[in-house]
CHARMM internal coordinates of N, CA and C (Angstrom, degrees):
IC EDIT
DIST 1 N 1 CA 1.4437
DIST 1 CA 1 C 1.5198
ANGL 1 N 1 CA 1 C 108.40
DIST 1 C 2 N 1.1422
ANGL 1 CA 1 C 2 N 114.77
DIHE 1 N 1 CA 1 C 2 N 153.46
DIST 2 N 2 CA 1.5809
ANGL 1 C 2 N 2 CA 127.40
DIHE 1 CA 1 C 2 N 2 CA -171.74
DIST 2 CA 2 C 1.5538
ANGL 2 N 2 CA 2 C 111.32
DIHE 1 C 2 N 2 CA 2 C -70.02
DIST 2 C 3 N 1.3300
ANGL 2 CA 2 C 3 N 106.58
DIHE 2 N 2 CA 2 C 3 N -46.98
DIST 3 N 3 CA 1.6329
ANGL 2 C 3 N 3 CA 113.86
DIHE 2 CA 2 C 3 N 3 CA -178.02
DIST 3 CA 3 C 1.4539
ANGL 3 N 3 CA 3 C 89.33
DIHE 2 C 3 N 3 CA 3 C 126.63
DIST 3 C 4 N 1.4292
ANGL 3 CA 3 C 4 N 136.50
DIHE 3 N 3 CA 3 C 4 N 1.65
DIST 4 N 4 CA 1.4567
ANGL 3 C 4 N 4 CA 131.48
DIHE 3 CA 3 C 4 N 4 CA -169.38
DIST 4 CA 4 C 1.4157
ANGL 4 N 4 CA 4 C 98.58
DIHE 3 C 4 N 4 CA 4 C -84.10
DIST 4 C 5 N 1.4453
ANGL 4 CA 4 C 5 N 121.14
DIHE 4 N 4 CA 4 C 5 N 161.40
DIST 5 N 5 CA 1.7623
ANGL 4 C 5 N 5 CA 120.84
DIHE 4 CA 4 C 5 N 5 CA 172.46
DIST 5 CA 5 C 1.2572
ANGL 5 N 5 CA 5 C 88.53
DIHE 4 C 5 N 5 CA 5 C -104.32
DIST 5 C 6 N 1.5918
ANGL 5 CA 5 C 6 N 92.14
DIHE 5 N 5 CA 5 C 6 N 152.60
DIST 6 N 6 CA 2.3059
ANGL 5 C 6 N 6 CA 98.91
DIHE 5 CA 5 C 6 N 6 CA 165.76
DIST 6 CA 6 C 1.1022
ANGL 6 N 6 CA 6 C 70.33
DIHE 5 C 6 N 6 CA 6 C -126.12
DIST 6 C 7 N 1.6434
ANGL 6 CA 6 C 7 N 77.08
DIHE 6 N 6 CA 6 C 7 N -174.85
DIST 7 N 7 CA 1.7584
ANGL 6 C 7 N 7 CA 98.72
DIHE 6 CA 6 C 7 N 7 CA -168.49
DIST 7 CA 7 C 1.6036
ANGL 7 N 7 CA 7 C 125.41
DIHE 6 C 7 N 7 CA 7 C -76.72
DIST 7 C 8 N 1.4605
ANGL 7 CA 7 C 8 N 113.12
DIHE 7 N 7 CA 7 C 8 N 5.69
DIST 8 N 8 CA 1.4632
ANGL 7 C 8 N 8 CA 130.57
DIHE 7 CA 7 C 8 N 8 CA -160.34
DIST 8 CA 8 C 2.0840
ANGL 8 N 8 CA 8 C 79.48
DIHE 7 C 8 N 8 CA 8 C -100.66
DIST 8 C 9 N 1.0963
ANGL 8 CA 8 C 9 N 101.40
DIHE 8 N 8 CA 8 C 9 N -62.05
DIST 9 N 9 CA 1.6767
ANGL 8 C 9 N 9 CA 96.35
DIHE 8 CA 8 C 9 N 9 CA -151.91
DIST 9 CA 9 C 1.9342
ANGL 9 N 9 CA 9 C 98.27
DIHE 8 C 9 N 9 CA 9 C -80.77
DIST 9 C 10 N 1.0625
ANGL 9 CA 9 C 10 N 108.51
DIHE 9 N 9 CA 9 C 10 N 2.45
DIST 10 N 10 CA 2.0607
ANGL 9 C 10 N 10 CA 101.75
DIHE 9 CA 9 C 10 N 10 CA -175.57
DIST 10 CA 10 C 1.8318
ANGL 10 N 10 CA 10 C 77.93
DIHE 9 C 10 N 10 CA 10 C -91.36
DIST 10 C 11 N 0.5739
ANGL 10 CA 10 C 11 N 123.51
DIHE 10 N 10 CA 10 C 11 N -42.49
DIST 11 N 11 CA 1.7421
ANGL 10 C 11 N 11 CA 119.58
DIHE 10 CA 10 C 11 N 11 CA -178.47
DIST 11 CA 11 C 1.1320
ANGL 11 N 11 CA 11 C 137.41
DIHE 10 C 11 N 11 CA 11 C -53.05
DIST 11 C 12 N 1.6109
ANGL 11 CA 11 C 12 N 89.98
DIHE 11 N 11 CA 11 C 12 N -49.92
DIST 12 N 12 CA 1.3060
ANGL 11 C 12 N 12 CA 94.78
DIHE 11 CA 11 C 12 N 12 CA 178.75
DIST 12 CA 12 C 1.4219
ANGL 12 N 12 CA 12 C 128.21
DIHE 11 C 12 N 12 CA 12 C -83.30
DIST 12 C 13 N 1.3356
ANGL 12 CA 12 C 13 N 126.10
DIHE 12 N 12 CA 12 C 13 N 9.94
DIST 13 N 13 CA 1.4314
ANGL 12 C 13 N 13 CA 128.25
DIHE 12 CA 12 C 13 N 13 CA 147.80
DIST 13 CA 13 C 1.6961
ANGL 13 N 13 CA 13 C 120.38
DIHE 12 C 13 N 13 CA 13 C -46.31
DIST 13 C 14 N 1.0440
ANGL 13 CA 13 C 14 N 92.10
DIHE 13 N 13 CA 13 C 14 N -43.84
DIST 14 N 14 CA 1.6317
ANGL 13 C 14 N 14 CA 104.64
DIHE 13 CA 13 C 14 N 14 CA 178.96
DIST 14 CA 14 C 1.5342
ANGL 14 N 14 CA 14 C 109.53
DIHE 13 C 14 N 14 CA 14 C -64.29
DIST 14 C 15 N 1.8310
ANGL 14 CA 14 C 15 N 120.67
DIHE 14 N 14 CA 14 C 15 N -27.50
DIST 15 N 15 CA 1.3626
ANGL 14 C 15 N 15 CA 92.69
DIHE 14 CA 14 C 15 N 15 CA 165.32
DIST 15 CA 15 C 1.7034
ANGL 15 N 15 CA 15 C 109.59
DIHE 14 C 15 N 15 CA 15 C -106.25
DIST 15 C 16 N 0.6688
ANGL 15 CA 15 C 16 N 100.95
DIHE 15 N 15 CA 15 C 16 N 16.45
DIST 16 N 16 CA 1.5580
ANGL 15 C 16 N 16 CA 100.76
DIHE 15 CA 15 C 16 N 16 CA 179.72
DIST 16 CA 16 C 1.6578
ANGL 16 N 16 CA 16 C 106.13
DIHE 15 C 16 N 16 CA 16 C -93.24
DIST 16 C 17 N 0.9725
ANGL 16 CA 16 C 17 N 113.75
DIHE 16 N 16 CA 16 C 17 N -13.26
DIST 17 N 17 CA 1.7083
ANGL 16 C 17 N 17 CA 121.14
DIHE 16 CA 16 C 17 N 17 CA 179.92
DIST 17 CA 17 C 1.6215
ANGL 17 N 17 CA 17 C 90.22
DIHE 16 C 17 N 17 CA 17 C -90.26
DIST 17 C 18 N 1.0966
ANGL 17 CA 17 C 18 N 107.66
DIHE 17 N 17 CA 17 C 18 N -57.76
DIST 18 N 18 CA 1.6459
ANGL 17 C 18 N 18 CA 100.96
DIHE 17 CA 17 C 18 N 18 CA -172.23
DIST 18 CA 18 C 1.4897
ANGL 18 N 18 CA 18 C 116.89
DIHE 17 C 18 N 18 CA 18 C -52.73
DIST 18 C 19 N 1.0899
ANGL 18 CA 18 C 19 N 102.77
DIHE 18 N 18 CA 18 C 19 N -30.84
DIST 19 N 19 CA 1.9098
ANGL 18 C 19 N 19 CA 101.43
DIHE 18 CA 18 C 19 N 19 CA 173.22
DIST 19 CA 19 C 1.3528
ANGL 19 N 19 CA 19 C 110.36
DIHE 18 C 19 N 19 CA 19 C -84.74
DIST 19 C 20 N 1.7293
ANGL 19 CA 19 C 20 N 130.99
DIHE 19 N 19 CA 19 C 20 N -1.58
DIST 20 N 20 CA 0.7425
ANGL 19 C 20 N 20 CA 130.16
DIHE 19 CA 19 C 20 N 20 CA -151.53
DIST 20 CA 20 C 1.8672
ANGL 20 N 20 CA 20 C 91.30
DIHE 19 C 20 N 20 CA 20 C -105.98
DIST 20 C 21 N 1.5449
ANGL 20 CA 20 C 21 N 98.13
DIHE 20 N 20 CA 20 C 21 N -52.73
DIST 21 N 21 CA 2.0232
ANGL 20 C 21 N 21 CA 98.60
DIHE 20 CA 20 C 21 N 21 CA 166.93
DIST 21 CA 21 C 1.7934
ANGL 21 N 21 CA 21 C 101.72
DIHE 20 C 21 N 21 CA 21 C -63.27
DIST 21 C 22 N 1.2708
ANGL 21 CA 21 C 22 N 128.06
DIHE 21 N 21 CA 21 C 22 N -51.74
DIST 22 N 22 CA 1.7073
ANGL 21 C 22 N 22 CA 116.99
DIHE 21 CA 21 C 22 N 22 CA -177.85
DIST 22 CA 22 C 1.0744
ANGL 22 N 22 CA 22 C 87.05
DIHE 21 C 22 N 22 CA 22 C -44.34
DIST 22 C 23 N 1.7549
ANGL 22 CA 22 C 23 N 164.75
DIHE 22 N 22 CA 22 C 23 N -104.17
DIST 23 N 23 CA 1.0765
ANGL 22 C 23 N 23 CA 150.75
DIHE 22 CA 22 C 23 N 23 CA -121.88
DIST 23 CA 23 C 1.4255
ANGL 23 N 23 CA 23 C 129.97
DIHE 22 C 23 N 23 CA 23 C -46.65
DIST 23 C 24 N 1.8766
ANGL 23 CA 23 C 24 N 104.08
DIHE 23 N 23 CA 23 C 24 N -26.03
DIST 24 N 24 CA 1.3263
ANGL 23 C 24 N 24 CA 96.27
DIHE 23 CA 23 C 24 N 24 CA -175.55
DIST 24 CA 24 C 1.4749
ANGL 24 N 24 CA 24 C 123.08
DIHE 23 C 24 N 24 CA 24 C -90.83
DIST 24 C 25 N 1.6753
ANGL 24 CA 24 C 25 N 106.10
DIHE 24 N 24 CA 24 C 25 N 14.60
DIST 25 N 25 CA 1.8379
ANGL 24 C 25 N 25 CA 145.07
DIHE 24 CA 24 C 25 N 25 CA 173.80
DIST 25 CA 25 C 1.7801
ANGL 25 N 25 CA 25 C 92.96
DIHE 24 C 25 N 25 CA 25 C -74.84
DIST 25 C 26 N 1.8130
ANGL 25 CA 25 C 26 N 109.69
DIHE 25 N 25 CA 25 C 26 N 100.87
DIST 26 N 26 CA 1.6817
ANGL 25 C 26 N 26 CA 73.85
DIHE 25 CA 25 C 26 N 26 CA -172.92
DIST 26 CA 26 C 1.4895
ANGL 26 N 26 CA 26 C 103.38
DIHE 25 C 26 N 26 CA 26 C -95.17
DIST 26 C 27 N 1.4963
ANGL 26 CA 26 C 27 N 135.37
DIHE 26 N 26 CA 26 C 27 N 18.59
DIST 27 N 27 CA 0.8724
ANGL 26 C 27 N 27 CA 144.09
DIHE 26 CA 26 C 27 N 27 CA 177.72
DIST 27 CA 27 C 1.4379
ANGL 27 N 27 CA 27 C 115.09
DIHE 26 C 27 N 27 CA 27 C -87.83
DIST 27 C 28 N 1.4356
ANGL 27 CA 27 C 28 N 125.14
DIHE 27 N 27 CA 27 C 28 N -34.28
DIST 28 N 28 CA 1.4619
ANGL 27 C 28 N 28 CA 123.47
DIHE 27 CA 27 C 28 N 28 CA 115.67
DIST 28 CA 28 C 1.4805
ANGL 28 N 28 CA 28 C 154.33
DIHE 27 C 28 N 28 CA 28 C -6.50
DIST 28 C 29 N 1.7036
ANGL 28 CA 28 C 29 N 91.27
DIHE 28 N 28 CA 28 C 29 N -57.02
DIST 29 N 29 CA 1.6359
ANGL 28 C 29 N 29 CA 102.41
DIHE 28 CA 28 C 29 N 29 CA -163.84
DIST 29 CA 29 C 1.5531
ANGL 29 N 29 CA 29 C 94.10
DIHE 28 C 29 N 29 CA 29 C -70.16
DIST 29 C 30 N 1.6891
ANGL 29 CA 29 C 30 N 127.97
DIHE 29 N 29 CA 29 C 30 N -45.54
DIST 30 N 30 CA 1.2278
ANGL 29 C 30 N 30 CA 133.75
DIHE 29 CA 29 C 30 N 30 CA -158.50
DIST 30 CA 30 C 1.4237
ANGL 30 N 30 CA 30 C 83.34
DIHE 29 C 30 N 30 CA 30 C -125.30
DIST 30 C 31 N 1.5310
ANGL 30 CA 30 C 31 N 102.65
DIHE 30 N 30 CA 30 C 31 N 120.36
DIST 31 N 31 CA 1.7634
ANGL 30 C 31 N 31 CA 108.50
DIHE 30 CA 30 C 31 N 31 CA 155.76
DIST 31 CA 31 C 1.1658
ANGL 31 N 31 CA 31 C 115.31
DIHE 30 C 31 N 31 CA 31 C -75.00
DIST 31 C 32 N 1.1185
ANGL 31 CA 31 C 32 N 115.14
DIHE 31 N 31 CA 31 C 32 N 106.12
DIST 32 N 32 CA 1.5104
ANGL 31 C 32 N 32 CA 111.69
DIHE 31 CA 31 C 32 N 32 CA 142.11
DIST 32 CA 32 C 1.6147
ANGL 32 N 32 CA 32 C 145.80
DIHE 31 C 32 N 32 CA 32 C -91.55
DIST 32 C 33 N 1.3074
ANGL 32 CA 32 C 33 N 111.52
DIHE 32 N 32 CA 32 C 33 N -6.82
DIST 33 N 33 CA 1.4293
ANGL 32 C 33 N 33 CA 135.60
DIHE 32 CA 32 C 33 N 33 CA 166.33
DIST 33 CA 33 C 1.6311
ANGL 33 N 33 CA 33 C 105.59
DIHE 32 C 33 N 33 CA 33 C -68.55
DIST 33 C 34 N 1.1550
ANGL 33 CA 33 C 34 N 109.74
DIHE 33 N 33 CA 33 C 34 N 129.27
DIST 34 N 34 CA 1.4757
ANGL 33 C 34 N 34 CA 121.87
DIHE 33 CA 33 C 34 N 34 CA -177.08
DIST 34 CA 34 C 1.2441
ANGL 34 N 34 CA 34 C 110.23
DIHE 33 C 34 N 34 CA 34 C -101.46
DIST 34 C 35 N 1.2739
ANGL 34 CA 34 C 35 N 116.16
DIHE 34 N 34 CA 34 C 35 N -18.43
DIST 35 N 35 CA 1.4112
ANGL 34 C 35 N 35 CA 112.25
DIHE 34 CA 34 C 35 N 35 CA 178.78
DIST 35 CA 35 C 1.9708
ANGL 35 N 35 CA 35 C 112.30
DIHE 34 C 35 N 35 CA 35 C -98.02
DIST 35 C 36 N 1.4259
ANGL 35 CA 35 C 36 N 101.28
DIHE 35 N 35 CA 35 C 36 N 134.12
DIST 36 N 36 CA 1.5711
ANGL 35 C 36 N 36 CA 87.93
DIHE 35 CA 35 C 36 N 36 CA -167.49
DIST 36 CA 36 C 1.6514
ANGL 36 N 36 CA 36 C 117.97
DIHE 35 C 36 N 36 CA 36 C -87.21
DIST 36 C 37 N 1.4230
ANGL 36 CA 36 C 37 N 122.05
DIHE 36 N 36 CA 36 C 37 N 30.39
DIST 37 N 37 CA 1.4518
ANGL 36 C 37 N 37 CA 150.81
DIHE 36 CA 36 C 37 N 37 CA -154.75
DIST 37 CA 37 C 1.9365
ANGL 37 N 37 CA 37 C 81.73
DIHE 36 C 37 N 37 CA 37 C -119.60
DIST 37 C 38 N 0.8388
ANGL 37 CA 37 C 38 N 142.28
DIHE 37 N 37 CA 37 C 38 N -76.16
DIST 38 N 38 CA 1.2564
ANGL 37 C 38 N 38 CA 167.47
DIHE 37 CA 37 C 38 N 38 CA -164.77
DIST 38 CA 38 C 1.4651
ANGL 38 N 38 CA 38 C 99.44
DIHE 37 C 38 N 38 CA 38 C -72.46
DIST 38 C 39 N 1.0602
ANGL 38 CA 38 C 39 N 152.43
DIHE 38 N 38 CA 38 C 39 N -71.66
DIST 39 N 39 CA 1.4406
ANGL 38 C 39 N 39 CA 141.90
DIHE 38 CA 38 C 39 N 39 CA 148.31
DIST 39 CA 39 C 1.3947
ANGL 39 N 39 CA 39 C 112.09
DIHE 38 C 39 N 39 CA 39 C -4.88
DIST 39 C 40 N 1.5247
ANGL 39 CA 39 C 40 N 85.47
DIHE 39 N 39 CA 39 C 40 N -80.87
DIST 40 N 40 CA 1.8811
ANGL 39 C 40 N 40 CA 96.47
DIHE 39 CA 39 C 40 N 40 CA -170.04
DIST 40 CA 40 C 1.9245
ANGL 40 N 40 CA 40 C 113.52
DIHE 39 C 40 N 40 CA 40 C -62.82
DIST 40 C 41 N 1.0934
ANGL 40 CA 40 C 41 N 107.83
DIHE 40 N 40 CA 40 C 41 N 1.90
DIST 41 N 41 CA 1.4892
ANGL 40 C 41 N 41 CA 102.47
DIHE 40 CA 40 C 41 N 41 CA 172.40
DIST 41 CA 41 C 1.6960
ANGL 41 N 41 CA 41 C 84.48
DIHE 40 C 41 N 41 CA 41 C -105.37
DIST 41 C 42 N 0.7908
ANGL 41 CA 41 C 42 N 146.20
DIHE 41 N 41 CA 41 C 42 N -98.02
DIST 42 N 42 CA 1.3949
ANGL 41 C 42 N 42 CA 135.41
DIHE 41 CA 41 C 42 N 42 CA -154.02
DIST 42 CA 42 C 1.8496
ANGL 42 N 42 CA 42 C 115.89
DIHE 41 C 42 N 42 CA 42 C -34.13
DIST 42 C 43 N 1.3857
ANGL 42 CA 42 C 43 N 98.32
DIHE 42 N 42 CA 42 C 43 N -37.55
DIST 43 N 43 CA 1.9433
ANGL 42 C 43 N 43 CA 96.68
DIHE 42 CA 42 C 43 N 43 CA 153.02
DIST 43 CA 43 C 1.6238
ANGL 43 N 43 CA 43 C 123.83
DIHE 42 C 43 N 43 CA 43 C -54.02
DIST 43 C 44 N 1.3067
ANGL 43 CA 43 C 44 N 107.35
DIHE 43 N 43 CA 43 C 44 N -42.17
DIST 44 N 44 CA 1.5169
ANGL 43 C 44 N 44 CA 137.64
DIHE 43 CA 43 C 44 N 44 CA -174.50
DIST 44 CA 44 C 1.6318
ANGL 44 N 44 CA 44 C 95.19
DIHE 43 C 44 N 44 CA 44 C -51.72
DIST 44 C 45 N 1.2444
ANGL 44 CA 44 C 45 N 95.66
DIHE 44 N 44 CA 44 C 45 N -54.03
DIST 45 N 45 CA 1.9435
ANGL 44 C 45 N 45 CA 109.44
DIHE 44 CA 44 C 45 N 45 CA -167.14
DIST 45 CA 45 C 1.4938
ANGL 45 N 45 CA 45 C 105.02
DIHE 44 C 45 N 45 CA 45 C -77.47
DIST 45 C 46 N 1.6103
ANGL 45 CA 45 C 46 N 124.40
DIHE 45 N 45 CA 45 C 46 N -47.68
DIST 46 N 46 CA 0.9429
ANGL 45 C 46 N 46 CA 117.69
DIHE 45 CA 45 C 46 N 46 CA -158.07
DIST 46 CA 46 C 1.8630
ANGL 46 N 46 CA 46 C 95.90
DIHE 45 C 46 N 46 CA 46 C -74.97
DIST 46 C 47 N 1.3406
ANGL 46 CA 46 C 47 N 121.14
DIHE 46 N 46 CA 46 C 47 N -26.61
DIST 47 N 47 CA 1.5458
ANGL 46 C 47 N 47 CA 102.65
DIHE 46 CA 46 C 47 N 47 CA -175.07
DIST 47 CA 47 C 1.6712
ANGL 47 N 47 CA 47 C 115.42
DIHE 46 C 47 N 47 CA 47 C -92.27
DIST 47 C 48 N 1.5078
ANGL 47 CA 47 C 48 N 104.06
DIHE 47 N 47 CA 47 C 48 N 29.98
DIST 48 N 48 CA 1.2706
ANGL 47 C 48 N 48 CA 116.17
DIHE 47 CA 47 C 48 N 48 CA -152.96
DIST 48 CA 48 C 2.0189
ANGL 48 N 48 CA 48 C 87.05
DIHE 47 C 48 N 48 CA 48 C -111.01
DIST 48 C 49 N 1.6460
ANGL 48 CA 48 C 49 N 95.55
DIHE 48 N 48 CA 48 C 49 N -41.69
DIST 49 N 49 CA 1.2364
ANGL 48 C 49 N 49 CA 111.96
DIHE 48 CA 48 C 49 N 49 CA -177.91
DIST 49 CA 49 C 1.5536
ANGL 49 N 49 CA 49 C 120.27
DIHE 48 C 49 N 49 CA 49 C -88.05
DIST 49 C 50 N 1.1730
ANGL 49 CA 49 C 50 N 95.20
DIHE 49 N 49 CA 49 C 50 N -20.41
DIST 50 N 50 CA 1.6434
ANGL 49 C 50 N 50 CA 116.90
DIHE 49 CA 49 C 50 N 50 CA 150.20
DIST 50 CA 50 C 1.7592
ANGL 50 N 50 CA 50 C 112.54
DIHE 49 C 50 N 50 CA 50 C -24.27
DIST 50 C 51 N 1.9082
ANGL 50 CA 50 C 51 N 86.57
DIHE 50 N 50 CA 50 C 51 N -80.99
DIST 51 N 51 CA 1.3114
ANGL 50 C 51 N 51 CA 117.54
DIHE 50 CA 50 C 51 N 51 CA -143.11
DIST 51 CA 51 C 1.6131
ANGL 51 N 51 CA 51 C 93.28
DIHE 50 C 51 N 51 CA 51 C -82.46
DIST 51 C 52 N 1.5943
ANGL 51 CA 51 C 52 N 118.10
DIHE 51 N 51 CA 51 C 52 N -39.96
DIST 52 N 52 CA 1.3204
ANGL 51 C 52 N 52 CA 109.22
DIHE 51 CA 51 C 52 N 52 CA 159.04
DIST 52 CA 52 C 1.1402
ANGL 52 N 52 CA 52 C 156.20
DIHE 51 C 52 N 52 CA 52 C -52.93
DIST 52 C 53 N 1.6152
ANGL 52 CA 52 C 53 N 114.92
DIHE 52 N 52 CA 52 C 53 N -21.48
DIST 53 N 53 CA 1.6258
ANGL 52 C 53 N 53 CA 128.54
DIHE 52 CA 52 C 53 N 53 CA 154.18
DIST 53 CA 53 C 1.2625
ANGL 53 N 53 CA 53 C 120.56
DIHE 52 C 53 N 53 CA 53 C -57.78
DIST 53 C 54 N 1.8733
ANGL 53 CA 53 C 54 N 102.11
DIHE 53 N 53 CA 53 C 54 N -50.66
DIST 54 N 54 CA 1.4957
ANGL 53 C 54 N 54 CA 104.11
DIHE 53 CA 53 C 54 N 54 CA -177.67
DIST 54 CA 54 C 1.4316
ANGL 54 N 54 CA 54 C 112.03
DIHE 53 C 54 N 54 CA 54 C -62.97
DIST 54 C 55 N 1.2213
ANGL 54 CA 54 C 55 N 120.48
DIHE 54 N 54 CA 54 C 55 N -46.71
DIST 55 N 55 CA 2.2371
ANGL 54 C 55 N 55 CA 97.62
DIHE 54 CA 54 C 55 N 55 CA -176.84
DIST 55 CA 55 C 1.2723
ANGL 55 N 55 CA 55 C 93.39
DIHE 54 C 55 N 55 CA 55 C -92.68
DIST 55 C 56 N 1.4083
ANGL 55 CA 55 C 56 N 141.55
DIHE 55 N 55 CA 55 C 56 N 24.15
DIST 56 N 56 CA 1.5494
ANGL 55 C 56 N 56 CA 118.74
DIHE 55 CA 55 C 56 N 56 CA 146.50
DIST 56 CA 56 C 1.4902
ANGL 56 N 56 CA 56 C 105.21
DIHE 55 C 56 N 56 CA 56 C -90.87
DIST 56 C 57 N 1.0171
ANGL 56 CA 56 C 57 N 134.84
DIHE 56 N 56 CA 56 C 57 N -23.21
DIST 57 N 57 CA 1.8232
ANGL 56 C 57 N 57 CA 148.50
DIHE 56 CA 56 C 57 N 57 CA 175.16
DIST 57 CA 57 C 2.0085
ANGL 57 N 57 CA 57 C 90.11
DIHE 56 C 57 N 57 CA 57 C -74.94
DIST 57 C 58 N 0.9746
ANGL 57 CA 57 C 58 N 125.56
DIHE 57 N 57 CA 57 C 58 N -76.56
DIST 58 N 58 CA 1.4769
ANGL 57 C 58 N 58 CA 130.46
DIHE 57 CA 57 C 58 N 58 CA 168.19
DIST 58 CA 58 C 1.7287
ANGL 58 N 58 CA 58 C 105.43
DIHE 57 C 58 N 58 CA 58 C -24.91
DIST 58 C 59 N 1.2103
ANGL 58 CA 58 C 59 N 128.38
DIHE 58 N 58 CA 58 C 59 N -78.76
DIST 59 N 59 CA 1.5345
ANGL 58 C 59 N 59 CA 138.60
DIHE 58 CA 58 C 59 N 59 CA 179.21
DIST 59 CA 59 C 1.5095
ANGL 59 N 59 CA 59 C 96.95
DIHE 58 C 59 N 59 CA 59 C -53.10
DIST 59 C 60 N 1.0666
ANGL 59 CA 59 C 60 N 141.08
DIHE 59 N 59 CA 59 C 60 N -47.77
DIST 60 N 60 CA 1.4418
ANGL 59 C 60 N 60 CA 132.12
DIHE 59 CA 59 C 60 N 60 CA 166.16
DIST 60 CA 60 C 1.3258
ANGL 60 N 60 CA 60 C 116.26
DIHE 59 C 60 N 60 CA 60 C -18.22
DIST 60 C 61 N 1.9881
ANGL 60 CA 60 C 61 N 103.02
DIHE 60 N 60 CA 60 C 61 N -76.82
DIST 61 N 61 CA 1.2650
ANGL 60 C 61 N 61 CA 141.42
DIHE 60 CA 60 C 61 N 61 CA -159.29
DIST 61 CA 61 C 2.0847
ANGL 61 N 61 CA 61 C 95.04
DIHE 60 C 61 N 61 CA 61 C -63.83
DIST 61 C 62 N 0.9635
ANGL 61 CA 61 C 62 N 81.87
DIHE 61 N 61 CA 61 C 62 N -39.29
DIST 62 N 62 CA 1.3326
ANGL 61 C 62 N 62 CA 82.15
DIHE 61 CA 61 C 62 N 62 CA -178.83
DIST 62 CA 62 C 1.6179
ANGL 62 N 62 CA 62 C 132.02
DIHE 61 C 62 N 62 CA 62 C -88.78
DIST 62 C 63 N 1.1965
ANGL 62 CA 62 C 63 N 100.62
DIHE 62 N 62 CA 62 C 63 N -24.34
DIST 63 N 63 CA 1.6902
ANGL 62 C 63 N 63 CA 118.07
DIHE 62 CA 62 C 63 N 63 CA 146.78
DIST 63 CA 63 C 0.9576
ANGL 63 N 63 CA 63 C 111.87
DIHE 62 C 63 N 63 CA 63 C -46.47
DIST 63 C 64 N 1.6929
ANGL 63 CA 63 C 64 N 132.19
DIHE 63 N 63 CA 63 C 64 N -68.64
DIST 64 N 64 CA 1.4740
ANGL 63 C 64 N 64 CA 148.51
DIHE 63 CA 63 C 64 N 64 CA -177.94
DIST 64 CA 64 C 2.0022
ANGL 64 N 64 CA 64 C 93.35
DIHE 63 C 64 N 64 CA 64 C -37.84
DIST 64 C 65 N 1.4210
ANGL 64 CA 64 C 65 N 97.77
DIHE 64 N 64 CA 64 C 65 N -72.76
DIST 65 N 65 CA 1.5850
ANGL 64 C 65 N 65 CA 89.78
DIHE 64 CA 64 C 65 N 65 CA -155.08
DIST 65 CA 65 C 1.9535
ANGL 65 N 65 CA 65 C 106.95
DIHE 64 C 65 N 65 CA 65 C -58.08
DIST 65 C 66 N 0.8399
ANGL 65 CA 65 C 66 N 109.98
DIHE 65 N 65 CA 65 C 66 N -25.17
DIST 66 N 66 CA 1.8750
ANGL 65 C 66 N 66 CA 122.16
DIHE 65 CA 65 C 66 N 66 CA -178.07
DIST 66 CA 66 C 1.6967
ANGL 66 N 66 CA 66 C 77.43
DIHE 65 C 66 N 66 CA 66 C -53.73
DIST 66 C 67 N 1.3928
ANGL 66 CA 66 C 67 N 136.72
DIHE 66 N 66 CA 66 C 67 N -74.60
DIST 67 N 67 CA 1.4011
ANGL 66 C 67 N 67 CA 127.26
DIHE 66 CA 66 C 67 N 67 CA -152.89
DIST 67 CA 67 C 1.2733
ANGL 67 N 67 CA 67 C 116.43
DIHE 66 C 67 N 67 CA 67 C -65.62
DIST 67 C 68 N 1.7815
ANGL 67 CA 67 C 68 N 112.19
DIHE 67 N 67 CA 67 C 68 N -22.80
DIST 68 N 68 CA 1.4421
ANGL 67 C 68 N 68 CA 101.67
DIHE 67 CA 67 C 68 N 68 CA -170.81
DIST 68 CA 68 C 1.5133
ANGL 68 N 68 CA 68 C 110.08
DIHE 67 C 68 N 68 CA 68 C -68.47
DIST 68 C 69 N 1.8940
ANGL 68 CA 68 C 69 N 99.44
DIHE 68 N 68 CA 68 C 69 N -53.39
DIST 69 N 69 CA 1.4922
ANGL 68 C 69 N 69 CA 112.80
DIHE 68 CA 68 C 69 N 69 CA 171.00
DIST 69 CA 69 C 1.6271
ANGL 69 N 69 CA 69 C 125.19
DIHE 68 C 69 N 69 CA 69 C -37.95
DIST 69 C 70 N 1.8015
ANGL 69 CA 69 C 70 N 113.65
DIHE 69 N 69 CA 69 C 70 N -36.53
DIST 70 N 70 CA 1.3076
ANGL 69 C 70 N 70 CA 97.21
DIHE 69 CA 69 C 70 N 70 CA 176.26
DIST 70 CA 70 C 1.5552
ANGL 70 N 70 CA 70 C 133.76
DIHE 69 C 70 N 70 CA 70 C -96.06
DIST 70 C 71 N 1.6375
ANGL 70 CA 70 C 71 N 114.20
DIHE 70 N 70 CA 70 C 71 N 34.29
DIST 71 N 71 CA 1.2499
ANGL 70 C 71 N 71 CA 130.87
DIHE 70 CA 70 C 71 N 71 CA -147.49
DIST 71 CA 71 C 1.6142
ANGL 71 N 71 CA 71 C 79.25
DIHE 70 C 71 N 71 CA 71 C -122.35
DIST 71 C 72 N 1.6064
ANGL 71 CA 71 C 72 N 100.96
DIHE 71 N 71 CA 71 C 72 N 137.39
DIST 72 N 72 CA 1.5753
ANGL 71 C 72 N 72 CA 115.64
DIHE 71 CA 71 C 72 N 72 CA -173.60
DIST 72 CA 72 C 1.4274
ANGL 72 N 72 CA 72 C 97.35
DIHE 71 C 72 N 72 CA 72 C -94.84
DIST 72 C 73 N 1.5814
ANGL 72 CA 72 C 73 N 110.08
DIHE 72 N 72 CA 72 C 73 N 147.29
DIST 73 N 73 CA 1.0956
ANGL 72 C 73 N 73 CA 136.57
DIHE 72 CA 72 C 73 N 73 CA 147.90
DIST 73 CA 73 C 1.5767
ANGL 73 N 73 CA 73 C 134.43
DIHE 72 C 73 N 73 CA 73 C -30.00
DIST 73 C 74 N 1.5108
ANGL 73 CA 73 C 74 N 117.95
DIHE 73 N 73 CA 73 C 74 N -2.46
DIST 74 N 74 CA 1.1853
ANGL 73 C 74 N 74 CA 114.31
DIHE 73 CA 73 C 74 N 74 CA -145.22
DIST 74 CA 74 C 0.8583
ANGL 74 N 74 CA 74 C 87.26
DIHE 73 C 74 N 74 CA 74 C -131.19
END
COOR INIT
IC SEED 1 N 1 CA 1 C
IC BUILD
């Protein structure tokens, strides 16, 4: 390969990170649930907890800058 990205491999970082936070689910990492109803809810949760850190980490970041901006000059 050239070193160029197509559109298959600039992407796929994005799922390779995502399996990369599912991993630290260790109920995830090793199935042990036999039933695949029970899996997929603990997948269900874990990208639930995913998605919930990131815009509570986001609303943080963004809290932060609201305080810098409303702090006077003086």
């Amino acid at each position: 390969m050239s070193g160029r990205r197509t559109a298959v491999s600039s992407g796929a970082w994005v799922v390779e990170r995502a399996f990369a936070h599912l991993y630290w689910f260790r109920r995830l990492r090793i199935r042990w649930e036999i039933r695949d109803d029970i899996h997929d809810a603990f997948l269900t949760v874990g990208c639930a907890l995913i998605c919930w850190r990131r815009l509570r980490a986001l609303a943080s970041d963004a809290v932060g800058q609201c305080r810098v901006r409303q702090r006077s000059p003086w």
